[in-house]
C-alpha positions as CSV (number, residue, x, y, z in Angstrom):
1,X,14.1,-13.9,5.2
2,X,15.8,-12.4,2.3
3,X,17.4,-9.1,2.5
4,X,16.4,-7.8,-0.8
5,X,12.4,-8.5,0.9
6,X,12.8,-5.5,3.2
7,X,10.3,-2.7,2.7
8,X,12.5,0.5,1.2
9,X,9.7,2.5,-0.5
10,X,6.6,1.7,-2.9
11,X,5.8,3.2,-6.3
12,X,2.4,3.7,-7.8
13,X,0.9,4.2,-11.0
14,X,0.3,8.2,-9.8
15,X,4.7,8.1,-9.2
16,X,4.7,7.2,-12.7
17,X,2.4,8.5,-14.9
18,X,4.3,11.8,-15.1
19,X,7.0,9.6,-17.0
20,X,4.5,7.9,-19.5
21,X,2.5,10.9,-20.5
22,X,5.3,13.7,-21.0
23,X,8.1,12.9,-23.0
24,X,10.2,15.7,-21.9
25,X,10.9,14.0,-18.3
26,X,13.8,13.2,-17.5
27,X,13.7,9.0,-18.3
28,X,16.9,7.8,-17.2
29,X,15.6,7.4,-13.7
30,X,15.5,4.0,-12.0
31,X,12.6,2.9,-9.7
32,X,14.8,3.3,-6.5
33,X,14.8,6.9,-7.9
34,X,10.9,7.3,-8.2
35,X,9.7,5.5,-5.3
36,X,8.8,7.2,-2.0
37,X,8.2,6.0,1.9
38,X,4.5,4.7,2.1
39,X,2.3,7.5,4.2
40,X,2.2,4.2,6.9
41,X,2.8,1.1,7.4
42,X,1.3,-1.6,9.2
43,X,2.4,-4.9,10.6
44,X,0.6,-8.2,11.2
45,X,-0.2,-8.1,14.3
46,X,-2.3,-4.5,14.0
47,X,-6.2,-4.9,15.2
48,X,-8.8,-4.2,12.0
49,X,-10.4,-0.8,13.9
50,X,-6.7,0.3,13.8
51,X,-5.9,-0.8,10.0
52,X,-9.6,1.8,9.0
53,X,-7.9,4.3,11.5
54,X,-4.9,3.9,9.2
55,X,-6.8,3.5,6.1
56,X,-8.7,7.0,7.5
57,X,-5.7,9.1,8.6
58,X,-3.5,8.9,5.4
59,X,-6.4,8.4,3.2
60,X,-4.4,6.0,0.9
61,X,-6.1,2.7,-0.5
62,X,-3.2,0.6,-0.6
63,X,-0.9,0.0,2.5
64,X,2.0,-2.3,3.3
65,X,2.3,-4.8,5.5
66,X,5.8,-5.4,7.1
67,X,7.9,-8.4,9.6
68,X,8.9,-7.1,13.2
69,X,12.1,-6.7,10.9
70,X,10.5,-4.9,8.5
71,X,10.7,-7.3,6.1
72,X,8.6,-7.2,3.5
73,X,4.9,-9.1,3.4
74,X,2.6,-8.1,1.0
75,X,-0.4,-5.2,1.1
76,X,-3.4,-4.6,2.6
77,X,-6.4,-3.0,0.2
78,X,-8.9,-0.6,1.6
79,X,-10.8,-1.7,-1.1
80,X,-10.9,-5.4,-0.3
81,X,-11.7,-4.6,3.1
82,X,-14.5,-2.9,1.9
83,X,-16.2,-5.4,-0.4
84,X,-16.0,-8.0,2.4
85,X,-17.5,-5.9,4.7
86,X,-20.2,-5.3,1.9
87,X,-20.5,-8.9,1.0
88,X,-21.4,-9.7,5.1
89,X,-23.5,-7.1,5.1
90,X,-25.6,-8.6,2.4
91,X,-25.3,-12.0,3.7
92,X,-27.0,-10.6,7.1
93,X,-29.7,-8.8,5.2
94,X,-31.1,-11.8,3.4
């Protein structure tokens, strides 16, 4: 996989609304400047009751989702995860 791919920090809209809402901040920084190690990360082969363990302990709603190599492979949303499990709930109650 490509080397630029490998996970090195993640920036959210709370990293940056500082910079869009007070004009007196410092602007010249770069996003490798903002950006900060996720609280956890998790890789494909974690078991769901341990990604809600996750999810619970660092009480983010966004995670990545890394390679053995720690390559890069997209994110995992506590959110999703909790509209399917809504959406099967509803399914059974009908």
């Amino acid at each position: 996989m490509d080397e630029n791919r490998k996970l090195r920090g993640v920036l959210t809209l709370d990293d940056i609304r500082p910079y869009l809402f007070n004009k007196e901040m410092e602007t010249s920084q770069t996003v490798a400047q903002i950006m900060k190690a996720p609280p956890a990360v998790l890789h494909r082969e974690n078991k769901p009751l341990d990604i809600l363990q996750t999810f619970d302990d660092t009480g983010v709603w966004n995670l990545p989702v890394v390679s053995e190599s720690n390559n890069f492979i997209g994110f995992i949303s506590k959110s999703s995860i909790l509209m399917s499990y809504r959406q099967l709930l509803k399914e059974y109650s009908d």
